[in-house]
N, C-alpha and C positions, 0 to 999 in steps of 0.2 A: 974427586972429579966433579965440582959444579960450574959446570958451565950456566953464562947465562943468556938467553934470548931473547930477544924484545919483537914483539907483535904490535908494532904501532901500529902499521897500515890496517891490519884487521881488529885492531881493538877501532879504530876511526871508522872504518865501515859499517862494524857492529853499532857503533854510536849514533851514526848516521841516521841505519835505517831503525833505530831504538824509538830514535826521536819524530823523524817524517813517516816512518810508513807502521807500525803497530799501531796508533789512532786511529790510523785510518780506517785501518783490516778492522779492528774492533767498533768501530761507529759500522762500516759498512755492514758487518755481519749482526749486529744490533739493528739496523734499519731494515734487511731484508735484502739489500744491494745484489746480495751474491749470487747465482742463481748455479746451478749446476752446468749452463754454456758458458757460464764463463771461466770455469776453472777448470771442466773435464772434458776430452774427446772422448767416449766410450765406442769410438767405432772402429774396429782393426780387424784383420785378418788372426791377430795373437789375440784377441777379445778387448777386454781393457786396459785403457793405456791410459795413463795420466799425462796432460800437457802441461806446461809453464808458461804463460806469454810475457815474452823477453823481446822489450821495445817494435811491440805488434806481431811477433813471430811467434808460433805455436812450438814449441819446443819439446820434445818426450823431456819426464824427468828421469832424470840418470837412474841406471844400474845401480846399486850398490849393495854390498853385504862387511854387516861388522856387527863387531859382540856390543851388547849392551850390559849397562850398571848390573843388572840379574844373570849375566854372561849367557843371555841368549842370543840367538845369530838371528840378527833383524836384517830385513832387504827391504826393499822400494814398494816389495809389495806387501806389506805389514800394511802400506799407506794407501792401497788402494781405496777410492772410493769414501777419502775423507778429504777434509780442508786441512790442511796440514803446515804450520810454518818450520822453517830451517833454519839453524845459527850454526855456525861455526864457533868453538871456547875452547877454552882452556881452564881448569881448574884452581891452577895457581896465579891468573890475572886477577891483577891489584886494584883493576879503574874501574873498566866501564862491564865487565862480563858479569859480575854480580849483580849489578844494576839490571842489565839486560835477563838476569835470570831471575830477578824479584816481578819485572814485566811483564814475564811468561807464566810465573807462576801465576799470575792478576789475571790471564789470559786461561791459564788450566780450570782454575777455579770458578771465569764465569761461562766456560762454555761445555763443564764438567757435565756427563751424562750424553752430550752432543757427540757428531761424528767428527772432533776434532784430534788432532795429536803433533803432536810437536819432535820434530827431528834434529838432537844436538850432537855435533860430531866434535869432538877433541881435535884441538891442531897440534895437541904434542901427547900425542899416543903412546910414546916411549914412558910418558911417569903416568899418564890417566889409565889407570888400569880399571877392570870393572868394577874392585874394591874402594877405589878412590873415587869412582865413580858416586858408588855408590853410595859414600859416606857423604859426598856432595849433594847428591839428589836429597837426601836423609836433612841435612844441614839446612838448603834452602826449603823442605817443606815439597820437593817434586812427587806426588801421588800418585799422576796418572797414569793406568797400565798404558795410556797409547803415547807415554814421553820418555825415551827412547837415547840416554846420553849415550852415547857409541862412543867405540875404541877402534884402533886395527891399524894395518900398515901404513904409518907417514905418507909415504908417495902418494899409496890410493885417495886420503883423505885428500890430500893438496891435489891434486888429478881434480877430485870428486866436487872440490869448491871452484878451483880455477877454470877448468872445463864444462864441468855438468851444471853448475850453476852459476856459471859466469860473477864470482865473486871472489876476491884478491885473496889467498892465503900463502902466506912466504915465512921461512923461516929467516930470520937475519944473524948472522950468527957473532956481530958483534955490538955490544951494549952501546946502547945510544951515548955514553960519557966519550967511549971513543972516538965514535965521529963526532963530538962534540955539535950535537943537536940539541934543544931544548924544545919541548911540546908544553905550551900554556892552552888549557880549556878555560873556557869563562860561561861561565851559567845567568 
């Protein structure tokens, strides 16, 4: 039984924001940019809430709970009260998710000691298990107690990207030779 799956759309996402928006986060948070209004609402009726602004809109960051590489059950509030970036991966992408994880770790390591952490969710939780996780975290060099690659129900995770964080995750469930598509990257 191998089926196989192609994540173009989120591996080109992933690409995307690898390339335009990590420099930036990291020049900004090197220069002083950041400031705590701009990334946190702290004021609520439930105490602390973290926002997201998404195209000028104040946004809660999503709910979530899922196991991580150490199979402990991490939630949204692990992240309270830090700067914290989010990817969507996969373990067994071939392109651009290594690339994006070699990024992060340049990101773990210069902002090591800081109130940073980093939140990776598996978009095929059916083979990312916390073991395989964890032998990936192990593989690329991921140290940080506050980086966080998660596991858990399919649906929730695709919910958790496509809703909570307004970013495209879709299973396809027939290999790009079928539809006869071809994807050229040029560097």
């Amino acid at each position: 039984m191998n089926k196989k799956y192609t994540y173009v759309w989120v591996s080109l996402i992933i690409l995307i924001f690898g390339i335009i928006f990590i420099p930036r986060i990291v020049e900004r948070l090197k220069m002083g940019d950041v400031i705590e209004n701009d990334r946190m609402n702290t004021t609520s009726a439930e105490g602390s809430l973290s926002y997201v602004l998404l195209n000028g809109e104040k946004r809660r960051v999503p709910s979530f709970q899922f196991i991580d590489q150490d199979s402990l059950i991490i939630t949204d509030k692990d992240y309270l009260g830090k700067v914290f970036v989010v990817e969507f991966f996969f373990t067994r992408c071939p392109s651009i998710c290594p690339i994006m994880t070699k990024n992060l770790v340049s990101l773990q390591n210069e902002f090591e000691n800081k109130n940073f952490g980093i939140a990776s969710f598996s978009i095929t939780p059916d083979f990312d298990t916390p073991q395989i996780l964890k032998e990936y975290a192990e593989k690329y060099g991921i140290t940080s107690i506050d980086w966080h690659l998660m596991t858990g129900n399919k649906e929730e995770v695709y919910d958790l990207a496509n809703s909570g964080f307004n970013i495209f995750a879709a299973e396809m469930p027939k290999p790009l030779e079928a539809l006869n598509i071809r994807v050229c990257l040029h560097w």
